[in-house]
C-alpha positions as CSV (number, residue, x, y, z in Angstrom):
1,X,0.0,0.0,0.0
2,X,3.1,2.4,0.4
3,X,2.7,4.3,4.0
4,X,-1.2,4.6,3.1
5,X,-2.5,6.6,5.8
6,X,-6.1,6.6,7.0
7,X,-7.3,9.5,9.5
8,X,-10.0,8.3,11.8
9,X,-12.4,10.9,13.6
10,X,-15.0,9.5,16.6
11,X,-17.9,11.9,15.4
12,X,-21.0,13.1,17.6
13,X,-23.0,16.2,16.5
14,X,-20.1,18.3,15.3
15,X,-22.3,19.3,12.2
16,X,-20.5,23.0,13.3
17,X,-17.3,22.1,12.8
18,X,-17.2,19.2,10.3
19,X,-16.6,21.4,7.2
20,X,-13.5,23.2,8.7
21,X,-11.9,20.1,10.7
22,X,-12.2,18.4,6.7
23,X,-10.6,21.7,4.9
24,X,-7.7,21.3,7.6
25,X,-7.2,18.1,7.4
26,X,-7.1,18.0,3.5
27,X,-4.5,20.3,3.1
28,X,-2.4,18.2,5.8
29,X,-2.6,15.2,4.0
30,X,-2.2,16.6,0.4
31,X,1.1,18.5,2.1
32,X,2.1,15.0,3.5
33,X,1.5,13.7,-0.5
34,X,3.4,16.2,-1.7
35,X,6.4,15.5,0.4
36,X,6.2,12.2,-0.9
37,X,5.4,10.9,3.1
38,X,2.0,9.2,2.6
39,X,0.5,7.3,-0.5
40,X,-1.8,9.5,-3.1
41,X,-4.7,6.7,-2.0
42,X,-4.3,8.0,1.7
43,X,-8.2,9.2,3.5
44,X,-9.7,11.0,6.1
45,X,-12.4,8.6,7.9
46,X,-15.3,9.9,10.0
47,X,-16.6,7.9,12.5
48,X,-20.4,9.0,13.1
49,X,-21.4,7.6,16.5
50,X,-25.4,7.4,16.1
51,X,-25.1,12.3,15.6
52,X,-28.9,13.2,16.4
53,X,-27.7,16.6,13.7
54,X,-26.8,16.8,10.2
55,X,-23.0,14.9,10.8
56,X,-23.8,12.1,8.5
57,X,-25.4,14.0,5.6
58,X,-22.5,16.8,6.0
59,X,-19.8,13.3,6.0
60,X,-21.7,11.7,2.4
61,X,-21.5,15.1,1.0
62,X,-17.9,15.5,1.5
63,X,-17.4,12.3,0.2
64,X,-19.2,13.2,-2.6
65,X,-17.7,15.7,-3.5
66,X,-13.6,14.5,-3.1
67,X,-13.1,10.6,-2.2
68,X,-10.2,11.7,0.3
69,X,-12.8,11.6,3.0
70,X,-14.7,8.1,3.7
71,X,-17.0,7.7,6.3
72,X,-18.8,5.3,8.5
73,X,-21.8,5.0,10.1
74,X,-22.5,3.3,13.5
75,X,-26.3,2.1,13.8
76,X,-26.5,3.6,17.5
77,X,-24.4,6.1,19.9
78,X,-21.7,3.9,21.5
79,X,-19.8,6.5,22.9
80,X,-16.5,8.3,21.9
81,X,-14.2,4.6,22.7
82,X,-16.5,2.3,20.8
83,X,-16.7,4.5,17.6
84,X,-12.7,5.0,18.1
85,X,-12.2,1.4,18.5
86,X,-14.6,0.8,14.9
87,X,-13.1,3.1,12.8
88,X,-9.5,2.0,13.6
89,X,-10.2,-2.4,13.1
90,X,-12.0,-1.1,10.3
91,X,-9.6,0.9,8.8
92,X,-7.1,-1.8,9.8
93,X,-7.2,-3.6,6.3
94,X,-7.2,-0.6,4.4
95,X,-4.3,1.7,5.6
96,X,-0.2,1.0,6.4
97,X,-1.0,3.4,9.5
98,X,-3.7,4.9,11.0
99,X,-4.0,8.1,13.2
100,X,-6.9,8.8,15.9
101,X,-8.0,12.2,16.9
102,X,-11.0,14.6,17.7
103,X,-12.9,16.2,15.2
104,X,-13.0,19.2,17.0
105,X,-9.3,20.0,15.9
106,X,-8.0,20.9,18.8
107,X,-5.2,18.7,19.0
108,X,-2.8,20.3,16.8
109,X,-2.6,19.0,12.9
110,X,1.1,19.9,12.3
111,X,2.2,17.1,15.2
112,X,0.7,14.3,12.3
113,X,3.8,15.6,10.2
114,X,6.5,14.4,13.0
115,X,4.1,11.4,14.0
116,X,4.4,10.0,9.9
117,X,8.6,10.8,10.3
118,X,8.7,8.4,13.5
119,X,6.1,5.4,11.8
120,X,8.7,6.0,8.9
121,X,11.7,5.6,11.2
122,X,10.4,2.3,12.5
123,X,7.7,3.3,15.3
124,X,4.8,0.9,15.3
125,X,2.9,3.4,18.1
126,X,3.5,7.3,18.3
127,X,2.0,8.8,20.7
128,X,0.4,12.7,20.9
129,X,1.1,13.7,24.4
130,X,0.6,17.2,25.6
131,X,3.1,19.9,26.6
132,X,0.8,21.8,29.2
133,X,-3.1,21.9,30.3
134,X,-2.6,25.6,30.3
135,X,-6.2,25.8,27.9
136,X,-7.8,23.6,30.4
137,X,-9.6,24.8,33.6
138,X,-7.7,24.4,37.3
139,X,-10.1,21.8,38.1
140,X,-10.1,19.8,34.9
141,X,-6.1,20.6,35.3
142,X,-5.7,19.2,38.8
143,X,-8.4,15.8,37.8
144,X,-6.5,14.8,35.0
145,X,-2.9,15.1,36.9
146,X,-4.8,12.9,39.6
147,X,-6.1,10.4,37.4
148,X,-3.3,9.5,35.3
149,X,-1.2,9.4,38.9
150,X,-4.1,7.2,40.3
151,X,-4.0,4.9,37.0
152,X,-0.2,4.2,37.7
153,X,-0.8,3.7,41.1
154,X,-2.9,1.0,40.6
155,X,-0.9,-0.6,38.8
156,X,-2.1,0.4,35.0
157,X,0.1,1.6,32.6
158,X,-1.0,4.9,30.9
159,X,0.9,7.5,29.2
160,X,0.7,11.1,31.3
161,X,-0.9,13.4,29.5
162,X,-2.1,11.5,26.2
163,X,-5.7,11.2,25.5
164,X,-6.5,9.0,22.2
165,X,-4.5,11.5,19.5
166,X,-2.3,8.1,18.5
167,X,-0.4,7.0,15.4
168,X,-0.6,3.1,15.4
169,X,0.6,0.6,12.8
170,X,-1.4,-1.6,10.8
171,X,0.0,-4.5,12.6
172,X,-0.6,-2.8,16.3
173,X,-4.3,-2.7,15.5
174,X,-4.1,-6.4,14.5
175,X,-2.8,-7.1,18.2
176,X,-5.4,-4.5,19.5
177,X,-8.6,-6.3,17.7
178,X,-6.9,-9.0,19.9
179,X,-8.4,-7.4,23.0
180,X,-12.2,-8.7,23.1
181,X,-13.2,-6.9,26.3
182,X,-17.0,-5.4,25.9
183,X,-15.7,-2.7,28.5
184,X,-13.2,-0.4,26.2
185,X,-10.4,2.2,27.6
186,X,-8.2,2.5,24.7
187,X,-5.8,4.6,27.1
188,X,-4.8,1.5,29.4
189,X,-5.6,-1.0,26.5
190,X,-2.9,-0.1,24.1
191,X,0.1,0.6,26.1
192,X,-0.2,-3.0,26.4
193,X,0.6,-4.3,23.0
194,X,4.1,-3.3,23.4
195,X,6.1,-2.9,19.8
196,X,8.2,-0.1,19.5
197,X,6.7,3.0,20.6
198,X,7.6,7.0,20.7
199,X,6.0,10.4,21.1
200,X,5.4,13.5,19.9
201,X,4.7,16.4,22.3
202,X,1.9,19.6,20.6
203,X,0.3,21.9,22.4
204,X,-3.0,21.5,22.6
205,X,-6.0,24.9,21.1
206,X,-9.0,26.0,22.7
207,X,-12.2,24.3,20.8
208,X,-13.4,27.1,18.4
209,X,-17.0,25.9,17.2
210,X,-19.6,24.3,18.5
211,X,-19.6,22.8,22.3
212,X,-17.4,20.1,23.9
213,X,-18.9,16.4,23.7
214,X,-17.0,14.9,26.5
215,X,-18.6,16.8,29.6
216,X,-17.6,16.4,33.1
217,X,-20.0,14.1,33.8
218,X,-18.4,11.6,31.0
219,X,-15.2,12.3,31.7
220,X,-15.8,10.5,35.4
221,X,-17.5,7.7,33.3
222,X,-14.7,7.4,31.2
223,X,-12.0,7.3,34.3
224,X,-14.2,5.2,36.5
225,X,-14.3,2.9,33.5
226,X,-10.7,2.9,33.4
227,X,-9.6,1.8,37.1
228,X,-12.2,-0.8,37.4
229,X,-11.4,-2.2,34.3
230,X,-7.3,-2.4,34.6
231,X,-7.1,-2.8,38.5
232,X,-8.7,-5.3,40.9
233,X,-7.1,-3.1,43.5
234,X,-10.0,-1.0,44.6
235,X,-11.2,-4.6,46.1
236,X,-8.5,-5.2,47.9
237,X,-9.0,-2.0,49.3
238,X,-11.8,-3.0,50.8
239,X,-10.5,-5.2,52.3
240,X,-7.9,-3.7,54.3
241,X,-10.3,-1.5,55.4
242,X,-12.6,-3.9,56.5
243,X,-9.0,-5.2,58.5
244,X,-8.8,-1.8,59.6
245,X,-12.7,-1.1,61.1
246,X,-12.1,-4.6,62.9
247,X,-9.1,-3.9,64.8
248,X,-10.4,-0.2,65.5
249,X,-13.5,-1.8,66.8
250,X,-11.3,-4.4,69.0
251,X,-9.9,-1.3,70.4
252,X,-12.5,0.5,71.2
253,X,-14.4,-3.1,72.7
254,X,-11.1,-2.7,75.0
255,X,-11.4,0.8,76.0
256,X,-15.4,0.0,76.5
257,X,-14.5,-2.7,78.9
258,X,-11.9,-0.1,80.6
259,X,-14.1,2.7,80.9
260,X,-17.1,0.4,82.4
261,X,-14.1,-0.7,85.2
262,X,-13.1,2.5,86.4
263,X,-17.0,3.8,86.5
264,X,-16.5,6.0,83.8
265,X,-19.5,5.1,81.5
266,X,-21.6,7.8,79.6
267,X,-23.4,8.0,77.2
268,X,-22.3,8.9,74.2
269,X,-24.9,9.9,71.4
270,X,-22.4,12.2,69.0
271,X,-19.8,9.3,69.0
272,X,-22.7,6.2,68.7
273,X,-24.2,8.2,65.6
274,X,-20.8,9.4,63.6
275,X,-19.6,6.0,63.8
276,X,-22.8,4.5,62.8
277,X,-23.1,6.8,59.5
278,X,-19.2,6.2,58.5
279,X,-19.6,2.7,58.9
280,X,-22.9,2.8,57.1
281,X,-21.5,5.0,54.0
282,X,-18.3,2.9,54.2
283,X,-20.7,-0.6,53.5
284,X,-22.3,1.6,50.8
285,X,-19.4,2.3,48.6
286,X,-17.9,-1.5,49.3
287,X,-20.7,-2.8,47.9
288,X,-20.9,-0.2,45.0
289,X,-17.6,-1.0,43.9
290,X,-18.0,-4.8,43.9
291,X,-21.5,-4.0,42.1
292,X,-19.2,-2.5,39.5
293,X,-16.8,-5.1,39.2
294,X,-19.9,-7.5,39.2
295,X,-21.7,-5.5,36.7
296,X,-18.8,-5.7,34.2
297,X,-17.7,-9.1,34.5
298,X,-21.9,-9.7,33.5
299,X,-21.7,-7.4,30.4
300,X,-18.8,-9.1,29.7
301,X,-20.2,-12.7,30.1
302,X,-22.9,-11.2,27.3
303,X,-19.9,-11.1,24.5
304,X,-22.6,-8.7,23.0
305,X,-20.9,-6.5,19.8
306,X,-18.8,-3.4,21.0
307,X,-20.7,-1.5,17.6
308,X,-22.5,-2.2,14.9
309,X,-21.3,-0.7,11.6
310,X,-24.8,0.6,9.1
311,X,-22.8,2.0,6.5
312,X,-19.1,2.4,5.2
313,X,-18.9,4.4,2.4
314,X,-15.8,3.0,1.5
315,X,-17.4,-0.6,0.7
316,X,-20.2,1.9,-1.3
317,X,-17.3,3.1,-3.6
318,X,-16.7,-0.8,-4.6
319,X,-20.3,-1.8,-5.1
């Protein structure tokens, strides 16, 4: 195929920024043509995942107009990982590489130029990691920092400060299809294929059009996801705490038994009621957490599709 590069874009109501993300990225890739870097046969793939708007309409016309861009259409809204993980196995047999982003540009275009030099130079994985969060808010700032510090600390491997902005080989997405869990955090997933890997450090731009599709309520989806599904560590957690609250509790049977010797004994509502309530919310979020654990190994057990592909206008083009 001759360093045929696909772009693939996770797509979800960005009918506001489609037409500019597809002007940008044409003029990247016909530069990267040009320089004689990619193949002339090289696309930019959209990914629509189930857009309620005008994304899929905008994606046919574009392909209508120039076949450069390709896209395809997931039957349903499977959220930002599942269309990710669709457009890259489907890509997989179609492209030498293949590079991931957002379709709301804000990862920076010009870092695909040094990403294609290091695939070329023998780099099966590149990937995009940002310099600063200076663009981002002090809490989103301060999350992220804790997240990717938790991750490692519980034992996943994750690369600080890269989000799914990726150059990966044809043959790294061959191992990655490998990975058949239902549960899907691309993050933690493909650090783990190993091959040689390197990285390319961008700045990352303020979004320009249109609202941001990963809110903070999905973000803590998306990292929940990714601790309980790399780490049975938050069990064992439990665990020692449960350890913990009996030896406190052994204690304080012992300083019961002393107090009641020396005549000491009163009542003690605020200390009765405090302890009930931590113990109480403690129970709670034990058994939330194995729910979790619970709940995924059951979606797992399912083996039920990770998306469902309605249309790929690249199979259209060779009816």
């Amino acid at each position: 195929m001759n360093n045929k590069l696909y772009m693939v874009l996770p797509c979800y109501n960005e009918q506001e920024v489609l037409l500019k993300t597809a002007d940008i990225l044409k003029n990247k890739l016909e530069f990267l043509m040009q320089n004689n870097k990619i193949s002339k046969d090289s696309k930019i793939c959209f990914v629509n995942d189930g857009s309620t708007d005008d994304t899929w309409n905008i994606i046919c016309t574009l392909n209508k107009k120039d076949k450069i861009f390709t896209g395809i259409n997931l039957s349903s809204n499977r959220g930002h990982q599942n269309a990710l993980l669709a457009g890259l196995i489907s890509s997989k047999n179609k492209a030498d590489m293949i590079i991931s982003m957002d379709a709301d540009l804000q990862d920076d275009v010009d870092a695909i130029d040094d990403m294609v030099d290091k695939y070329l130079n023998g780099a099966d994985i590149v990937y995009g990691i940002r310099e600063s969060r200076k663009t981002d808010s002090f809490f989103k700032r301060m999350s992220a920092e804790a997240f990717y510090k938790l991750m490692n600390a519980l034992g996943t491997k994750t690369i600080f400060n890269h989000a799914d902005f990726r150059l990966m080989s044809k043959r790294s997405i061959a191992a990655l299809e490998k990975f058949k869990e239902v549960n899907v955090f691309l993050r933690g997933i493909i650090p783990m294929i190993g091959f040689k890997s390197d990285y390319v450090y961008y700045s990352r731009k303020k979004r320009e059009l249109g609202e941001s599709k990963y809110p903070l309520s999905k973000m803590l989806a998306l990292a929940f996801n990714g601790i309980t599904s790399f780490s049975i560590k938050l069990i064992r957690m439990i665990s020692f705490i449960g350890v913990l609250s009996l030896v406190l509790s052994l204690g304080m049977f012992v300083y019961s038994i002393y107090r009641l010797v020396t005549g000491e004994v009163v009542s003690g509502w605020t200390s009765i009621m405090v302890s009930l309530w931590a113990i109480g919310g403690l129970i709670l979020i034990s058994i939330g957490i194995v729910g979790e654990y619970i709940g995924k190994i059951y979606m797992e057990t399912k083996q039920r599709p990770r998306f469902i592909i309605q249309q790929d206008l690249d199979e259209d083009m060779h009816e």
